[in-house]
C-alpha distance (Angstrom), angle and dihedral (degrees) to the residues before:
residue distance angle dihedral
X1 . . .
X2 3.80 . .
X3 3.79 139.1 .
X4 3.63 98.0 -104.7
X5 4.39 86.0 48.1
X6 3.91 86.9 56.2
X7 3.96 92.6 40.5
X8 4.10 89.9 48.2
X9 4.15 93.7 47.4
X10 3.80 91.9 44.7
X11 4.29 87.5 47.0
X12 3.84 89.0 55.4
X13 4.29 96.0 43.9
X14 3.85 87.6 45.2
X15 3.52 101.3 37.2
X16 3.84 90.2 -144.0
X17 3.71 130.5 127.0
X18 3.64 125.5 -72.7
X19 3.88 99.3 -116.8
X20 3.66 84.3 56.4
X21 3.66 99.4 48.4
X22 3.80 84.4 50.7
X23 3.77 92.9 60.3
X24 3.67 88.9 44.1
X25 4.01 80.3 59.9
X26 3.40 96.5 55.2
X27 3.42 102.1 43.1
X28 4.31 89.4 50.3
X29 3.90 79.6 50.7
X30 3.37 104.1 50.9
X31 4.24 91.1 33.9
X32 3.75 76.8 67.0
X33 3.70 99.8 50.8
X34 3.11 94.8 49.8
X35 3.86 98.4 50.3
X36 3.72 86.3 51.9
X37 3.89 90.4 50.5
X38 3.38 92.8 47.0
X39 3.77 108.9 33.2
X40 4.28 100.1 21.0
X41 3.49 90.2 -126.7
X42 3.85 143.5 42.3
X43 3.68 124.7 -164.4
X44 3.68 126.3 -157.2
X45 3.88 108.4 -166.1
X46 4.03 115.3 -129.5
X47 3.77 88.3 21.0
X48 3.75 112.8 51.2
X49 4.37 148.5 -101.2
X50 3.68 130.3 -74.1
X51 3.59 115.6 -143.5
X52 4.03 125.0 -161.0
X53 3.69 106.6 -147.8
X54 3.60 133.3 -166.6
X55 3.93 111.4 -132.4
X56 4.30 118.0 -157.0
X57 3.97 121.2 -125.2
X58 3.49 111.9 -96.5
X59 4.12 152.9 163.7
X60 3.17 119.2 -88.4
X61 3.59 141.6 166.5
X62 3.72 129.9 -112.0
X63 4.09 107.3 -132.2
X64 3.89 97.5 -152.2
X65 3.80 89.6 53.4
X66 3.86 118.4 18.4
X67 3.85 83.6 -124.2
X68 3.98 118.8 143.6
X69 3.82 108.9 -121.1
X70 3.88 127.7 -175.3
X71 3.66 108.6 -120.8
X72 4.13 115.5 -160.8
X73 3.85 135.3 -120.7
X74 3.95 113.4 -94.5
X75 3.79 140.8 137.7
X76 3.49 133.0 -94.6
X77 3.80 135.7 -162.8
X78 3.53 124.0 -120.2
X79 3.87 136.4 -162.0
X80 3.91 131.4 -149.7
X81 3.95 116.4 -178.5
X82 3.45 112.1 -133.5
X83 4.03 117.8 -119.0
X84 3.68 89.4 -106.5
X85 4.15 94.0 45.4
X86 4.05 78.2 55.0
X87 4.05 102.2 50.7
X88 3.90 89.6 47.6
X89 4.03 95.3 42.6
């Protein structure tokens, strides 16, 4: 799924223009982010939760070289389909 696939099926069930389905995109989008920023999680019901995670530093090794690289702290976000998402799929 991509931007311009959300923009296109919210231009058809609105009958509106497509630069104004592509704000309507980006708004949703960043509605989301900042949910997740604020909250660490955003639930859609029928569909699933996203989940910000924080990740650990750790070793890791460099694929072009073999070398051992330190690799920082940061978050990550995680998804988990909701039982419904899962009997449909």
């Amino acid at each position: 799924m991509s931007k311009a696939f959300i923009s296109k099926v919210l231009q058809q069930a609105t009958e509106v223009t497509g630069a104004a389905a592509n704000r309507a995109t980006n708004e949703l989008i960043d509605a989301i982010v900042n949910e997740m920023k604020k909250n660490g999680k955003f639930t859609l019901p029928s569909f699933g939760t996203f989940t910000v995670r924080k990740t650990k530093a750790r070793k890791a090794l460099n694929p072009r070289t073999g070398a051992s690289i330190k690799v920082k702290a940061g978050k990550t976000v995680r998804f988990k389909a909701s039982p419904v998402l899962k009997k449909s799929v």
